[in-house]
C-alpha positions as CSV (number, residue, x, y, z in Angstrom):
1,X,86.8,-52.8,160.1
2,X,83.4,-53.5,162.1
3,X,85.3,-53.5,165.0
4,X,86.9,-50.2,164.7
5,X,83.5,-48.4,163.7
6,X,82.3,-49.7,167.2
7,X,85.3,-47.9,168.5
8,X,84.6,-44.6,167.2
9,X,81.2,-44.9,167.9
10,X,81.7,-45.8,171.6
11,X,84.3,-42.1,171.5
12,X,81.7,-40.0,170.0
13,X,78.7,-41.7,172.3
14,X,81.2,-40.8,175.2
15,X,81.6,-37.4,174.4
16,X,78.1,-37.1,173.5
17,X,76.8,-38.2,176.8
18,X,79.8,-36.1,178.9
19,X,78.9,-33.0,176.9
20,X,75.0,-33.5,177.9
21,X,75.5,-34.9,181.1
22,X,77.7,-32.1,182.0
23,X,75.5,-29.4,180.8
24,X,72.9,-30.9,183.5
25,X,75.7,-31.0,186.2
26,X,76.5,-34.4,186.3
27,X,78.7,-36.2,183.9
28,X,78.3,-39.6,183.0
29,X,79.6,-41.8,180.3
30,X,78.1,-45.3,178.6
31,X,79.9,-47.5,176.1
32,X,77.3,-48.6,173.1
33,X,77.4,-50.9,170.5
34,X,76.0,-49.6,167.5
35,X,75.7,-50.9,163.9
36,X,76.5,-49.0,160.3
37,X,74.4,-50.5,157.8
38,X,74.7,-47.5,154.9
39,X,71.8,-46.5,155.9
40,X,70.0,-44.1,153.6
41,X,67.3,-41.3,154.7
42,X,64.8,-40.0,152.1
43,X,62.5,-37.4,153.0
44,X,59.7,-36.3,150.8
45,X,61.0,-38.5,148.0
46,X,65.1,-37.6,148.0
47,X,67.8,-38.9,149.4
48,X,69.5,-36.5,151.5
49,X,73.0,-37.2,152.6
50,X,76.1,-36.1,154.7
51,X,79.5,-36.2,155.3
52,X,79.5,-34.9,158.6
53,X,76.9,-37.9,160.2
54,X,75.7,-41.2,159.6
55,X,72.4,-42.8,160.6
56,X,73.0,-45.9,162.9
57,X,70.9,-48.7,164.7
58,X,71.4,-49.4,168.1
59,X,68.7,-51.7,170.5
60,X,66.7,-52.1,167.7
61,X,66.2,-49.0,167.0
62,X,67.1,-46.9,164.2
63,X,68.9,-43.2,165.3
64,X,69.6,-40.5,162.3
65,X,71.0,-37.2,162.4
66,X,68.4,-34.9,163.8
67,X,69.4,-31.6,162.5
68,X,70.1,-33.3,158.3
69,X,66.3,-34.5,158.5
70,X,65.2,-31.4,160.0
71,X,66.2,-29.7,157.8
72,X,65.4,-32.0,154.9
73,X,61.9,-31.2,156.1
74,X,61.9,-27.9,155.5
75,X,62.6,-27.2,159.9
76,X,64.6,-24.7,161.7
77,X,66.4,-26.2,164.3
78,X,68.3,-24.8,167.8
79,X,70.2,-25.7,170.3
80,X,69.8,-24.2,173.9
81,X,72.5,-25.0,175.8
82,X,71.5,-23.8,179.3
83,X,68.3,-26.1,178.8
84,X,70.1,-28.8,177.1
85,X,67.2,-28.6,174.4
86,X,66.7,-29.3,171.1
87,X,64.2,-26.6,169.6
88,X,62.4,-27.6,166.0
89,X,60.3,-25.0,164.9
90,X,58.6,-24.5,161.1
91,X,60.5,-22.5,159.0
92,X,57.5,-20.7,158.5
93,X,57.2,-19.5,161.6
94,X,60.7,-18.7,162.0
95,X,60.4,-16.3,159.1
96,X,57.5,-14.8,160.2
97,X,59.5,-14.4,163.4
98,X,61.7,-12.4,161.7
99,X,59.8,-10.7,159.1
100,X,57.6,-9.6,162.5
101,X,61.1,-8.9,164.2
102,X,61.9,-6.9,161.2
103,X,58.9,-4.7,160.9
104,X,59.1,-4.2,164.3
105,X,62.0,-2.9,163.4
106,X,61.3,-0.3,160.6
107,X,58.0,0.5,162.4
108,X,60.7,1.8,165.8
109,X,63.0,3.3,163.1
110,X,60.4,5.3,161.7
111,X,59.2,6.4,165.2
112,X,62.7,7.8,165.9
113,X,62.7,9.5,162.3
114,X,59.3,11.0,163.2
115,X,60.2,11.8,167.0
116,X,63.9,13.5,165.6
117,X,61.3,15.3,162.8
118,X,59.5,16.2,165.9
119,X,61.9,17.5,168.2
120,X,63.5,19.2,165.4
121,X,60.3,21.2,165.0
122,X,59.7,21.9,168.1
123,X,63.3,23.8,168.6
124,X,62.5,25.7,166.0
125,X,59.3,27.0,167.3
126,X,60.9,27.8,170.8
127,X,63.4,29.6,168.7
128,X,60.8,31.6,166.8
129,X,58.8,32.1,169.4
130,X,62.2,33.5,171.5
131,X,62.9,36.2,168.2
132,X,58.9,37.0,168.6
133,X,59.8,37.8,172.2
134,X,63.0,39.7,171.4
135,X,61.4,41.6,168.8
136,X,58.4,42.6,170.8
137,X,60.6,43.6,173.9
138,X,63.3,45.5,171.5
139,X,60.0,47.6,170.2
140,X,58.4,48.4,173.5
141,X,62.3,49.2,175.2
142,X,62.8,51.6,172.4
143,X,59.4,53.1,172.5
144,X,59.4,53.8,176.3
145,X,63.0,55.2,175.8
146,X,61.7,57.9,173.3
147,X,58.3,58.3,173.7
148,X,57.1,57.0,177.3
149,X,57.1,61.0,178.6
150,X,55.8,62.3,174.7
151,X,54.8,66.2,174.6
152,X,54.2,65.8,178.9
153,X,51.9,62.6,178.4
154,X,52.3,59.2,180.0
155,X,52.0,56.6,177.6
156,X,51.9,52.8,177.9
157,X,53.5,50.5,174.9
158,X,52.0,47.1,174.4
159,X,53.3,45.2,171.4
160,X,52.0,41.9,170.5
161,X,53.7,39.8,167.4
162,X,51.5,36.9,165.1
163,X,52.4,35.1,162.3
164,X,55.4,37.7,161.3
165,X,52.9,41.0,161.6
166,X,53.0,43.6,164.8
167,X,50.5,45.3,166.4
168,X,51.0,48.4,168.6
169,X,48.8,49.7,171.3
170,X,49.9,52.6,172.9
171,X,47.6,53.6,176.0
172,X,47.1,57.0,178.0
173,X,44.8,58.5,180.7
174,X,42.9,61.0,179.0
175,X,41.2,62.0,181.9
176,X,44.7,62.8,183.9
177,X,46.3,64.5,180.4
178,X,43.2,66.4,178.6
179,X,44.8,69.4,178.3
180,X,47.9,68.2,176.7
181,X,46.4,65.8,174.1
182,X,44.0,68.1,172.8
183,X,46.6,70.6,172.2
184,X,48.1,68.4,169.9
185,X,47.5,68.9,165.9
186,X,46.2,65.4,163.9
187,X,49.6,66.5,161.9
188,X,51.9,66.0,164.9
189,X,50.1,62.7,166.3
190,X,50.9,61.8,162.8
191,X,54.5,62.5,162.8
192,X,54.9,60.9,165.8
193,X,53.1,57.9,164.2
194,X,55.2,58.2,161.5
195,X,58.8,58.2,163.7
196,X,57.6,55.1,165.1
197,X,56.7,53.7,161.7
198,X,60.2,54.7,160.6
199,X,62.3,52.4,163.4
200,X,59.7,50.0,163.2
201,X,60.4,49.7,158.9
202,X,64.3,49.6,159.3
203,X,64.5,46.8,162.4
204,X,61.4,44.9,161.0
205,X,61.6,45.2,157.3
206,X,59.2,42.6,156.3
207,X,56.3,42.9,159.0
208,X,53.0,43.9,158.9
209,X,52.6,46.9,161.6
210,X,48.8,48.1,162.6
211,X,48.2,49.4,166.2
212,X,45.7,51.8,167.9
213,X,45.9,54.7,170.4
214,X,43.8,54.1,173.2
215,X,42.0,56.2,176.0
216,X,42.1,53.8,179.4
217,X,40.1,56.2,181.3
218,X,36.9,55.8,178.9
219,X,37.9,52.7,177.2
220,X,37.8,54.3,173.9
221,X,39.9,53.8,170.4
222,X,41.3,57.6,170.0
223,X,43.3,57.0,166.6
224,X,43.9,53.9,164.6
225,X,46.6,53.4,162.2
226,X,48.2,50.5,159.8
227,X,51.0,49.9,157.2
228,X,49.8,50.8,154.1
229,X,52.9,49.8,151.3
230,X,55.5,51.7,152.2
231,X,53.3,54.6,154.8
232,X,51.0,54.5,157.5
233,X,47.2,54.9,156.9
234,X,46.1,57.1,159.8
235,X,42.7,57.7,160.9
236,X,41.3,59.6,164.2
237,X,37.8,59.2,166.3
238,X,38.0,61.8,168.7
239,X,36.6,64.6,166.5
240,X,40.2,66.2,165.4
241,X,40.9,67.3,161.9
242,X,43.8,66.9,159.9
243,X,43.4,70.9,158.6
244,X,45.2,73.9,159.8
245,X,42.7,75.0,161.9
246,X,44.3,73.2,164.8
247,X,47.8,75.0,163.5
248,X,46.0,78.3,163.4
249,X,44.4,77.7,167.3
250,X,47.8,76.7,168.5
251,X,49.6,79.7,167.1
252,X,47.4,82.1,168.6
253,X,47.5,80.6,171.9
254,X,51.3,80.7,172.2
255,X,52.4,84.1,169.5
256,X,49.2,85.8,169.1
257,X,49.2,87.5,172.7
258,X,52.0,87.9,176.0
259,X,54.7,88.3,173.6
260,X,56.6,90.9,176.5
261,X,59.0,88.0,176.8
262,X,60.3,89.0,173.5
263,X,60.5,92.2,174.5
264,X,59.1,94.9,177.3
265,X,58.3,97.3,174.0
266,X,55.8,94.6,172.9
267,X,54.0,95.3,176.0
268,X,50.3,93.9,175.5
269,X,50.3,94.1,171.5
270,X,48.1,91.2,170.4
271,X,47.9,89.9,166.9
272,X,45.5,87.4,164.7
273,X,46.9,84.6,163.1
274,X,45.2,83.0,160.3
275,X,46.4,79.5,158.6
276,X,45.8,78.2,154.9
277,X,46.5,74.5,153.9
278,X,46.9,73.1,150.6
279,X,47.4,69.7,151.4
280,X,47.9,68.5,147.9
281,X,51.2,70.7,147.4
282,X,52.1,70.3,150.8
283,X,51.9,74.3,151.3
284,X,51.0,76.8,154.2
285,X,50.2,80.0,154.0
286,X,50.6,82.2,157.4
287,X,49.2,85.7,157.7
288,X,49.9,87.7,161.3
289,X,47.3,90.6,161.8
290,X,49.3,93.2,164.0
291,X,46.4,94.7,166.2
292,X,47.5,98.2,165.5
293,X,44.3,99.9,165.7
294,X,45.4,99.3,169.9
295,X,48.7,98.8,169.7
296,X,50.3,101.0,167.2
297,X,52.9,102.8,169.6
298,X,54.0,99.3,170.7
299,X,53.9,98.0,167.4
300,X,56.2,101.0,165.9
301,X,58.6,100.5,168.5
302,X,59.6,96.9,167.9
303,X,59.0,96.7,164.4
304,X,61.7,95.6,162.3
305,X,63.7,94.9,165.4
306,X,65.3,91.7,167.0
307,X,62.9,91.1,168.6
308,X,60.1,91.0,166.1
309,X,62.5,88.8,164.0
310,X,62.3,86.1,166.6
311,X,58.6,86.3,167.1
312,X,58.0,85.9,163.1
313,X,60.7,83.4,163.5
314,X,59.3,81.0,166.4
315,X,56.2,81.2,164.3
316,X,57.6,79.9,161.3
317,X,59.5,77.5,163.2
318,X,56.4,76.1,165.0
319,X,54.4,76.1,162.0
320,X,57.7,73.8,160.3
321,X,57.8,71.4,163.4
322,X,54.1,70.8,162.7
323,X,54.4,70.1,158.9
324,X,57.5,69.3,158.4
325,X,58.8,68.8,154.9
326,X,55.7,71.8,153.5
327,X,56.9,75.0,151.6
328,X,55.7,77.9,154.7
329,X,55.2,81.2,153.7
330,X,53.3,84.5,155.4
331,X,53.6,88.1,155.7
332,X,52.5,90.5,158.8
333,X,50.0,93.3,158.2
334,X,48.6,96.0,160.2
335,X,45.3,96.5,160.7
336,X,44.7,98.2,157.9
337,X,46.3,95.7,155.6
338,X,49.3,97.1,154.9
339,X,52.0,94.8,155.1
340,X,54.8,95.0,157.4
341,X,57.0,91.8,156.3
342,X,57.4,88.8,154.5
343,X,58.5,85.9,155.7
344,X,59.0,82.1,154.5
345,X,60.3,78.7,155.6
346,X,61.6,76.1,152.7
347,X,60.1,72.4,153.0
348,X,64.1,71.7,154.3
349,X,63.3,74.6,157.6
350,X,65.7,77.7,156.7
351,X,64.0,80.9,157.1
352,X,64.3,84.3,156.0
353,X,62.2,87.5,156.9
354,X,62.2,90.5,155.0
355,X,61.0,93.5,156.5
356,X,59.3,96.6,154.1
Protein backbone atom coordinates (compact mmCIF):
# COMPACT_ATOMS: atom_id res chain seq x y z
CA UNK A 1 0.00 0.00 0.00
CA UNK A 2 2.92 2.48 1.10
CA UNK A 3 4.53 1.60 -1.94
CA UNK A 4 1.82 2.39 -4.27
CA UNK A 5 0.99 5.90 -2.55
CA UNK A 6 4.71 6.77 -3.46
CA UNK A 7 3.72 5.79 -6.92
CA UNK A 8 1.02 8.17 -7.37
CA UNK A 9 2.68 10.71 -5.69
CA UNK A 10 5.81 10.48 -7.90
CA UNK A 11 2.74 10.82 -11.25
CA UNK A 12 1.12 13.81 -9.74
CA UNK A 13 4.77 15.46 -8.62
CA UNK A 14 5.61 14.70 -12.38
CA UNK A 15 2.83 16.30 -13.82
CA UNK A 16 3.06 18.97 -11.32
CA UNK A 17 6.58 19.94 -12.22
CA UNK A 18 5.92 19.41 -16.35
CA UNK A 19 2.84 21.66 -16.06
CA UNK A 20 5.09 24.46 -14.15
CA UNK A 21 8.20 23.84 -15.87
CA UNK A 22 6.47 24.17 -19.12
CA UNK A 23 4.57 27.20 -18.41
CA UNK A 24 8.27 28.81 -17.92
CA UNK A 25 9.43 27.14 -21.22
CA UNK A 26 11.40 24.46 -19.95
CA UNK A 27 10.02 21.18 -18.91
CA UNK A 28 11.56 19.20 -16.35
CA UNK A 29 10.54 16.31 -14.24
CA UNK A 30 11.80 14.96 -10.56
CA UNK A 31 10.70 11.67 -8.88
CA UNK A 32 9.93 12.34 -4.88
CA UNK A 33 9.40 10.36 -2.10
CA UNK A 34 6.78 11.64 -0.07
CA UNK A 35 5.00 10.29 3.03
CA UNK A 36 0.97 10.16 3.96
CA UNK A 37 0.60 10.31 7.56
CA UNK A 38 -3.43 11.38 7.74
CA UNK A 39 -2.38 14.40 8.25
CA UNK A 40 -5.02 16.84 9.57
CA UNK A 41 -5.08 20.83 9.05
CA UNK A 42 -7.08 23.00 11.53
CA UNK A 43 -7.24 26.53 10.98
CA UNK A 44 -8.69 28.82 13.47
CA UNK A 45 -9.88 25.90 15.64
CA UNK A 46 -11.63 23.46 12.77
CA UNK A 47 -10.60 20.89 10.95
CA UNK A 48 -10.98 21.44 7.39
CA UNK A 49 -10.84 18.59 5.06
CA UNK A 50 -10.87 17.34 1.38
CA UNK A 51 -11.33 14.84 -0.97
CA UNK A 52 -9.74 16.33 -3.70
CA UNK A 53 -5.98 16.72 -1.73
CA UNK A 54 -4.05 15.43 1.02
CA UNK A 55 -1.30 17.19 3.05
CA UNK A 56 2.05 15.32 2.77
CA UNK A 57 5.64 15.49 4.27
CA UNK A 58 8.49 15.31 2.17
CA UNK A 59 12.47 16.44 3.29
CA UNK A 60 11.19 17.16 6.50
CA UNK A 61 9.00 19.33 5.62
CA UNK A 62 5.35 19.34 5.86
CA UNK A 63 3.38 20.53 2.27
CA UNK A 64 -0.67 21.11 2.45
CA UNK A 65 -3.03 22.08 -0.09
CA UNK A 66 -2.57 25.78 -0.59
CA UNK A 67 -5.85 26.78 -2.04
CA UNK A 68 -8.10 24.36 1.08
CA UNK A 69 -6.02 26.55 3.82
CA UNK A 70 -6.49 29.63 1.95
CA UNK A 71 -9.42 29.50 1.90
CA UNK A 72 -10.01 28.05 5.40
CA UNK A 73 -8.54 31.48 6.23
CA UNK A 74 -10.94 33.41 4.98
CA UNK A 75 -8.30 34.17 1.45
CA UNK A 76 -9.10 34.55 -2.10
CA UNK A 77 -6.79 32.81 -4.11
CA UNK A 78 -5.67 32.89 -8.23
CA UNK A 79 -3.80 31.39 -10.47
CA UNK A 80 -1.91 33.44 -13.28
CA UNK A 81 -0.86 31.22 -15.70
CA UNK A 82 1.29 33.39 -17.95
CA UNK A 83 3.26 34.31 -14.63
CA UNK A 84 3.11 30.95 -13.24
CA UNK A 85 1.87 32.72 -9.88
CA UNK A 86 -0.01 31.97 -7.15
CA UNK A 87 -1.94 35.27 -6.05
CA UNK A 88 -3.55 35.27 -2.18
CA UNK A 89 -5.24 38.24 -1.59
CA UNK A 90 -7.90 39.13 1.64
CA UNK A 91 -11.17 38.47 0.81
CA UNK A 92 -11.77 41.76 1.98
CA UNK A 93 -10.07 43.37 -0.41
CA UNK A 94 -11.37 41.34 -3.09
CA UNK A 95 -14.88 42.48 -2.25
CA UNK A 96 -14.01 45.83 -2.04
CA UNK A 97 -12.55 45.12 -5.45
CA UNK A 98 -15.64 44.38 -6.67
CA UNK A 99 -18.03 46.36 -4.67
CA UNK A 100 -15.56 49.38 -6.17
CA UNK A 101 -15.74 47.56 -9.64
CA UNK A 102 -19.45 47.57 -9.18
CA UNK A 103 -20.01 51.18 -8.34
CA UNK A 104 -17.85 52.02 -10.89
CA UNK A 105 -20.23 50.42 -12.71
CA UNK A 106 -23.61 51.97 -11.75
CA UNK A 107 -21.81 55.39 -11.45
CA UNK A 108 -20.88 54.76 -15.77
CA UNK A 109 -24.47 53.40 -16.13
CA UNK A 110 -25.90 56.38 -14.73
CA UNK A 111 -23.62 58.73 -16.87
CA UNK A 112 -24.98 57.05 -20.02
CA UNK A 113 -28.66 57.37 -18.58
CA UNK A 114 -27.94 61.00 -17.90
CA UNK A 115 -25.85 61.62 -21.33
CA UNK A 116 -29.05 59.67 -23.37
CA UNK A 117 -31.45 62.15 -20.96
CA UNK A 118 -29.10 64.73 -22.36
CA UNK A 119 -28.93 64.11 -25.92
CA UNK A 120 -32.51 63.48 -25.88
CA UNK A 121 -33.03 67.01 -24.70
CA UNK A 122 -30.98 68.53 -26.79
CA UNK A 123 -32.82 67.11 -30.14
CA UNK A 124 -35.68 68.34 -28.89
CA UNK A 125 -34.53 71.80 -28.51
CA UNK A 126 -32.91 71.80 -32.08
CA UNK A 127 -36.25 70.64 -33.12
CA UNK A 128 -38.09 73.50 -31.41
CA UNK A 129 -35.91 75.81 -32.23
CA UNK A 130 -36.17 74.50 -36.19
CA UNK A 131 -40.43 75.02 -35.85
CA UNK A 132 -39.54 78.60 -34.18
CA UNK A 133 -37.61 79.19 -37.38
CA UNK A 134 -40.29 77.75 -39.72
CA UNK A 135 -42.88 79.64 -38.02
CA UNK A 136 -41.04 82.89 -38.12
CA UNK A 137 -40.07 82.50 -41.87
CA UNK A 138 -43.77 81.12 -42.86
CA UNK A 139 -45.04 84.71 -41.16
CA UNK A 140 -42.57 87.13 -42.73
CA UNK A 141 -42.97 84.97 -46.45
CA UNK A 142 -46.58 85.49 -46.16
CA UNK A 143 -46.45 89.05 -44.98
CA UNK A 144 -44.06 90.28 -47.82
CA UNK A 145 -46.34 88.28 -50.27
CA UNK A 146 -49.42 90.39 -49.26
CA UNK A 147 -48.37 93.33 -47.73
CA UNK A 148 -44.54 94.23 -48.71
CA UNK A 149 -46.03 96.95 -51.52
CA UNK A 150 -49.27 97.87 -48.95
CA UNK A 151 -51.43 101.04 -50.24
CA UNK A 152 -47.81 102.15 -52.48
CA UNK A 153 -45.52 101.86 -49.21
CA UNK A 154 -42.39 99.74 -48.74
CA UNK A 155 -42.53 97.87 -45.71
CA UNK A 156 -40.04 95.62 -44.00
CA UNK A 157 -41.33 92.40 -41.80
CA UNK A 158 -39.23 91.30 -38.96
CA UNK A 159 -40.71 88.55 -36.79
CA UNK A 160 -38.96 87.26 -33.86
CA UNK A 161 -40.50 84.11 -31.77
CA UNK A 162 -39.76 83.46 -27.52
CA UNK A 163 -41.04 81.13 -25.39
CA UNK A 164 -44.25 80.24 -27.80
CA UNK A 165 -45.30 84.22 -28.20
CA UNK A 166 -44.45 86.44 -31.60
CA UNK A 167 -43.59 89.71 -32.07
CA UNK A 168 -43.97 91.71 -35.25
CA UNK A 169 -42.15 94.69 -36.37
CA UNK A 170 -42.99 96.03 -39.52
CA UNK A 171 -40.63 98.98 -40.63
CA UNK A 172 -40.98 101.88 -43.33
CA UNK A 173 -39.22 105.06 -44.50
CA UNK A 174 -41.43 107.74 -43.50
CA UNK A 175 -39.42 110.25 -44.96
CA UNK A 176 -39.48 108.51 -48.62
CA UNK A 177 -43.59 107.61 -48.21
CA UNK A 178 -45.10 110.81 -46.15
CA UNK A 179 -47.56 111.41 -48.39
CA UNK A 180 -48.99 107.95 -48.55
CA UNK A 181 -49.03 107.09 -44.79
CA UNK A 182 -50.62 110.09 -43.75
CA UNK A 183 -53.40 109.56 -46.20
CA UNK A 184 -54.21 106.57 -44.43
CA UNK A 185 -57.29 106.60 -41.77
CA UNK A 186 -56.23 104.91 -38.00
CA UNK A 187 -59.43 102.61 -39.18
CA UNK A 188 -57.61 101.20 -42.19
CA UNK A 189 -54.05 100.80 -40.38
CA UNK A 190 -56.30 98.94 -38.15
CA UNK A 191 -57.82 96.68 -40.62
CA UNK A 192 -54.80 95.94 -42.00
CA UNK A 193 -53.61 95.09 -38.40
CA UNK A 194 -56.39 93.11 -38.06
CA UNK A 195 -55.84 90.96 -41.59
CA UNK A 196 -52.60 90.18 -40.23
CA UNK A 197 -53.94 89.23 -36.85
CA UNK A 198 -56.48 87.08 -38.61
CA UNK A 199 -53.62 84.60 -40.57
CA UNK A 200 -51.52 84.95 -37.67
CA UNK A 201 -54.77 83.40 -35.18
CA UNK A 202 -55.54 80.55 -37.64
CA UNK A 203 -51.68 79.27 -38.30
CA UNK A 204 -50.57 80.15 -34.70
CA UNK A 205 -53.58 79.41 -32.64
CA UNK A 206 -52.08 79.46 -29.21
CA UNK A 207 -49.32 82.31 -29.48
CA UNK A 208 -49.05 85.41 -27.92
CA UNK A 209 -48.78 88.13 -30.97
CA UNK A 210 -47.61 91.95 -29.99
CA UNK A 211 -45.53 93.89 -32.62
CA UNK A 212 -44.97 97.68 -33.52
CA UNK A 213 -44.96 99.78 -36.60
CA UNK A 214 -41.85 101.59 -36.87
CA UNK A 215 -40.58 104.84 -38.70
CA UNK A 216 -36.56 103.92 -39.79
CA UNK A 217 -36.00 107.40 -41.01
CA UNK A 218 -36.62 109.02 -37.36
CA UNK A 219 -36.27 105.95 -35.35
CA UNK A 220 -39.69 106.41 -33.95
CA UNK A 221 -42.59 103.81 -32.73
CA UNK A 222 -45.61 105.04 -35.08
CA UNK A 223 -48.34 102.47 -33.80
CA UNK A 224 -48.12 99.69 -31.38
CA UNK A 225 -50.39 96.84 -31.09
CA UNK A 226 -50.94 93.35 -29.02
CA UNK A 227 -53.33 90.31 -28.69
CA UNK A 228 -55.83 91.13 -26.45
CA UNK A 229 -58.19 87.67 -25.99
CA UNK A 230 -59.45 87.07 -29.02
CA UNK A 231 -58.63 91.02 -30.80
CA UNK A 232 -55.85 93.21 -31.21
CA UNK A 233 -55.38 96.29 -28.82
CA UNK A 234 -54.27 99.10 -31.15
CA UNK A 235 -52.78 102.22 -30.14
CA UNK A 236 -51.11 105.11 -32.41
CA UNK A 237 -48.26 107.87 -31.52
CA UNK A 238 -48.13 109.86 -34.53
CA UNK A 239 -50.97 112.22 -33.68
CA UNK A 240 -53.83 110.23 -35.86
CA UNK A 241 -57.30 109.80 -34.57
CA UNK A 242 -59.46 106.93 -34.76
CA UNK A 243 -62.71 109.42 -35.68
CA UNK A 244 -64.14 110.20 -38.97
CA UNK A 245 -62.50 113.18 -39.41
CA UNK A 246 -59.74 111.40 -41.37
CA UNK A 247 -62.77 109.62 -43.45
CA UNK A 248 -64.34 113.06 -43.98
CA UNK A 249 -60.59 114.62 -45.26
CA UNK A 250 -60.14 111.68 -47.51
CA UNK A 251 -63.57 111.87 -49.14
CA UNK A 252 -63.16 115.36 -50.04
CA UNK A 253 -59.92 114.98 -51.49
CA UNK A 254 -60.88 112.21 -53.92
CA UNK A 255 -65.21 112.99 -54.54
CA UNK A 256 -65.61 116.45 -53.25
CA UNK A 257 -63.99 118.18 -56.42
CA UNK A 258 -62.62 116.95 -60.38
CA UNK A 259 -65.38 114.66 -60.64
CA UNK A 260 -65.40 115.50 -64.85
CA UNK A 261 -64.18 111.89 -64.96
CA UNK A 262 -67.57 110.84 -64.18
CA UNK A 263 -68.85 112.91 -66.52
CA UNK A 264 -67.98 116.21 -68.82
CA UNK A 265 -71.62 117.66 -67.39
CA UNK A 266 -70.10 117.62 -63.98
CA UNK A 267 -67.63 120.05 -65.22
CA UNK A 268 -66.04 121.91 -62.09
CA UNK A 269 -69.14 121.24 -59.57
CA UNK A 270 -67.61 120.84 -56.17
CA UNK A 271 -69.32 119.48 -53.12
CA UNK A 272 -68.71 119.32 -49.04
CA UNK A 273 -68.68 116.16 -47.50
CA UNK A 274 -69.26 115.93 -43.91
CA UNK A 275 -68.75 112.54 -41.79
CA UNK A 276 -70.53 111.46 -38.39
CA UNK A 277 -69.23 108.39 -36.31
CA UNK A 278 -70.94 106.53 -33.74
CA UNK A 279 -68.50 104.21 -32.82
CA UNK A 280 -70.47 102.36 -30.21
CA UNK A 281 -73.13 101.09 -32.97
CA UNK A 282 -70.71 100.92 -35.48
CA UNK A 283 -72.61 103.64 -37.62
CA UNK A 284 -71.73 106.44 -40.27
CA UNK A 285 -73.62 109.05 -41.25
CA UNK A 286 -72.53 110.74 -44.75
CA UNK A 287 -74.03 114.07 -45.91
CA UNK A 288 -72.69 115.47 -49.64
CA UNK A 289 -73.28 119.37 -49.88
CA UNK A 290 -73.83 119.93 -53.77
CA UNK A 291 -72.31 123.50 -54.20
CA UNK A 292 -75.25 124.72 -56.21
CA UNK A 293 -75.17 128.23 -55.26
CA UNK A 294 -72.03 127.86 -58.34
CA UNK A 295 -72.91 125.00 -59.87
CA UNK A 296 -76.53 124.65 -60.29
CA UNK A 297 -76.55 124.29 -64.24
CA UNK A 298 -73.96 121.50 -63.83
CA UNK A 299 -75.64 120.09 -61.00
CA UNK A 300 -79.21 119.97 -62.88
CA UNK A 301 -77.69 118.30 -65.70
CA UNK A 302 -76.27 115.20 -64.07
CA UNK A 303 -78.55 114.85 -61.39
CA UNK A 304 -80.29 111.63 -61.05
CA UNK A 305 -78.14 110.38 -63.88
CA UNK A 306 -75.50 107.46 -64.19
CA UNK A 307 -73.22 109.22 -63.55
CA UNK A 308 -74.21 110.75 -60.30
CA UNK A 309 -75.13 107.12 -59.24
CA UNK A 310 -71.52 106.17 -59.41
CA UNK A 311 -70.17 109.23 -57.72
CA UNK A 312 -72.73 108.62 -54.61
CA UNK A 313 -71.73 105.10 -55.16
CA UNK A 314 -67.71 105.19 -55.04
CA UNK A 315 -68.51 107.26 -51.93
CA UNK A 316 -70.31 104.85 -50.22
CA UNK A 317 -68.10 102.25 -51.33
CA UNK A 318 -64.91 104.12 -49.97
CA UNK A 319 -66.58 105.02 -46.86
CA UNK A 320 -67.44 100.74 -46.50
CA UNK A 321 -63.77 99.84 -47.37
CA UNK A 322 -62.76 102.08 -44.56
CA UNK A 323 -65.21 100.63 -41.87
CA UNK A 324 -66.10 97.67 -42.96
CA UNK A 325 -68.72 95.77 -41.24
CA UNK A 326 -70.72 99.64 -40.04
CA UNK A 327 -74.37 100.30 -41.08
CA UNK A 328 -73.43 103.67 -43.90
CA UNK A 329 -76.07 105.91 -44.55
CA UNK A 330 -76.15 109.70 -46.24
CA UNK A 331 -78.23 111.76 -48.35
CA UNK A 332 -77.08 114.77 -50.92
CA UNK A 333 -78.43 118.24 -50.48
CA UNK A 334 -78.14 121.38 -52.33
CA UNK A 335 -77.12 124.30 -50.95
CA UNK A 336 -80.06 125.26 -49.71
CA UNK A 337 -80.67 122.01 -47.88
CA UNK A 338 -82.93 120.49 -49.87
CA UNK A 339 -82.25 117.08 -50.35
CA UNK A 340 -81.47 115.55 -53.59
CA UNK A 341 -81.02 111.68 -52.54
CA UNK A 342 -80.67 109.07 -50.16
CA UNK A 343 -78.34 106.70 -50.12
CA UNK A 344 -77.10 103.73 -47.72
CA UNK A 345 -74.62 100.88 -47.47
CA UNK A 346 -75.61 97.74 -45.11
CA UNK A 347 -72.69 96.54 -42.56
CA UNK A 348 -72.52 93.37 -45.37
CA UNK A 349 -71.61 96.50 -48.47
CA UNK A 350 -74.81 96.46 -50.86
CA UNK A 351 -75.96 99.77 -51.72
CA UNK A 352 -78.93 101.41 -52.88
CA UNK A 353 -79.60 105.16 -53.87
CA UNK A 354 -82.76 106.65 -54.06
CA UNK A 355 -83.10 109.72 -55.89
CA UNK A 356 -86.22 112.46 -54.91
Amino acid sequence: MKKKTLILLSALLVTTILFSSMALGAVTAKDIKAYYRNIKIKANGNIITSTQAEPFIYNDTTYVPIRLVAEALDKVVDWDNNQSTVIINDKTSYQQELNSLRAQNSYLQGMNIDLQRKIKELEDEIKELEEKKSNTDDLEDYLYDEYSDWNDIEFDFNVKESKGDLTLTIEFDRYDFKSKWNKLTDRKIERWLDDIFDFVKDEFPKAGFKGTIEDTDEDETLVKFEKSGSSLKIKFYDDRSSSGTDLEEELNDMFGSGLSGYHKNFGKLKAQIEVDEDSKYEELYITVIVDTSRYSDEWADVRDTAAADDWIYDIAEYAYEEYKGYWIEGHVEDSRGRTQAYFECSSSGRITIDWE
